[in-house]
C-alpha positions in Angstrom: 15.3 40.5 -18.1 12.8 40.0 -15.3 9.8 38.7 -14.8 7.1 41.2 -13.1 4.6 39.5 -11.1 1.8 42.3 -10.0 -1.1 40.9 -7.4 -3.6 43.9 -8.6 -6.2 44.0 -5.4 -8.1 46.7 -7.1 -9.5 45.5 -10.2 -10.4 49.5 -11.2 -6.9 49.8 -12.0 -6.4 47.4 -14.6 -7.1 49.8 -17.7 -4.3 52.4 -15.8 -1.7 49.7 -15.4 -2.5 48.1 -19.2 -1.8 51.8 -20.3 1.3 51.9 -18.5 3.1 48.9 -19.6 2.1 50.2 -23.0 3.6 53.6 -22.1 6.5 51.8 -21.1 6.9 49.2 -24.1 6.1 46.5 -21.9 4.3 44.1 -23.5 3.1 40.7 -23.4 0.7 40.7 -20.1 -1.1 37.8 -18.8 -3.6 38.4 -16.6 -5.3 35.8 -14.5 -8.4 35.9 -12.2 -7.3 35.0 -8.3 -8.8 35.1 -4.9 -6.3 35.5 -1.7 -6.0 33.2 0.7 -7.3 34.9 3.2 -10.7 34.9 1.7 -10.7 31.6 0.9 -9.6 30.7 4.4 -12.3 32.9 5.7 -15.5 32.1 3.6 -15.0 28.5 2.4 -13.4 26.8 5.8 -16.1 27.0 8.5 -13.0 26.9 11.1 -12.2 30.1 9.8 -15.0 32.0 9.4 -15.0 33.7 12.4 -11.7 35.9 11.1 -13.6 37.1 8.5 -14.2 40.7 9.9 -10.6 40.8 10.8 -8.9 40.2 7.6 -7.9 44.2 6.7 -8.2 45.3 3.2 -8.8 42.6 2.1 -11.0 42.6 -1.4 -12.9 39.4 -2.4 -10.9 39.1 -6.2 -7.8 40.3 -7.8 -5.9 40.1 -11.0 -2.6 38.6 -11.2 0.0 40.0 -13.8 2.5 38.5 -15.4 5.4 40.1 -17.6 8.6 39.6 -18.6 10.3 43.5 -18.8 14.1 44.7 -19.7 15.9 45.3 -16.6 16.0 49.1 -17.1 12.5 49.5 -17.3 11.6 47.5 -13.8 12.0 50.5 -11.8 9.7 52.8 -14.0 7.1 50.5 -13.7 7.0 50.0 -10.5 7.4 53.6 -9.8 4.6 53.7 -12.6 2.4 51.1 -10.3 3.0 53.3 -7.2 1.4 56.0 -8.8 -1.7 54.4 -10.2 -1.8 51.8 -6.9 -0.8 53.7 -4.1 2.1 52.5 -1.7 2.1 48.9 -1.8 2.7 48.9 1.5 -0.8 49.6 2.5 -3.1 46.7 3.5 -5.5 45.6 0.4 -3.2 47.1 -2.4 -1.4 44.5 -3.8 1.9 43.0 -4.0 4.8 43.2 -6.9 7.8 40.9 -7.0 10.2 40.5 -9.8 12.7 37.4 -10.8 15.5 37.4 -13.2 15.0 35.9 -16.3 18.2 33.7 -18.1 16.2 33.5 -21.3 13.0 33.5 -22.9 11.6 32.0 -26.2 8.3 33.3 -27.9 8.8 36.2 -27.8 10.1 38.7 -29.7 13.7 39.1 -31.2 14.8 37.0 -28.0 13.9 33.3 -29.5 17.2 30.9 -30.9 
């Protein structure tokens, strides 16, 4: 198992990447409200302020994902994210990260 950590840049896409995991039998999704660092750095501490214009891409709020997926499903999604996203290597598109998992309770037929 893994845990799938999506930073969503473009809110728009939420619904699309909702109706993946679905597609996918990924369930579970928590999704929180967050704000780079870069904005933060750039609006709310005056030394900064002046690299506001440079900061490329970069979108005032995004949506961080959690999920915990099967191993053999990582790759679909993220294929599946590509697809709705774009290449996450692009500035202002987000970032995906996963972490193995040793075990999970709550959830589902996993728990002991």
């Amino acid at each position: 198992m893994q845990l799938l950590v999506i930073v969503l840049n473009k809110e728009e896409f939420l619904e699309d990447v909702l109706s993946l995991f679905v597609e996918l039998d990924v369930g579970g999704a928590t999704i929180v409200d967050s704000v780079g660092m870069g904005r933060i750095m750039s609006h709310d501490i005056p030394i900064f302020a002046g690299f506001r214009d440079l900061i490329v891409g970069n979108r005032p709020y995004n949506k961080t994902i959690f999920t915990v997926a099967d191993d053999n499903v990582v790759e679909d999604v993220v294929q599946g994210l590509k697809g709705i996203c774009g290449n996450f290597a692009d500035p202002g598109t987000g970032l995906i990260f996963s972490l193995p998992i040793n075990k999970v309770w709550g959830m589902r037929k996993e728990d002991d």
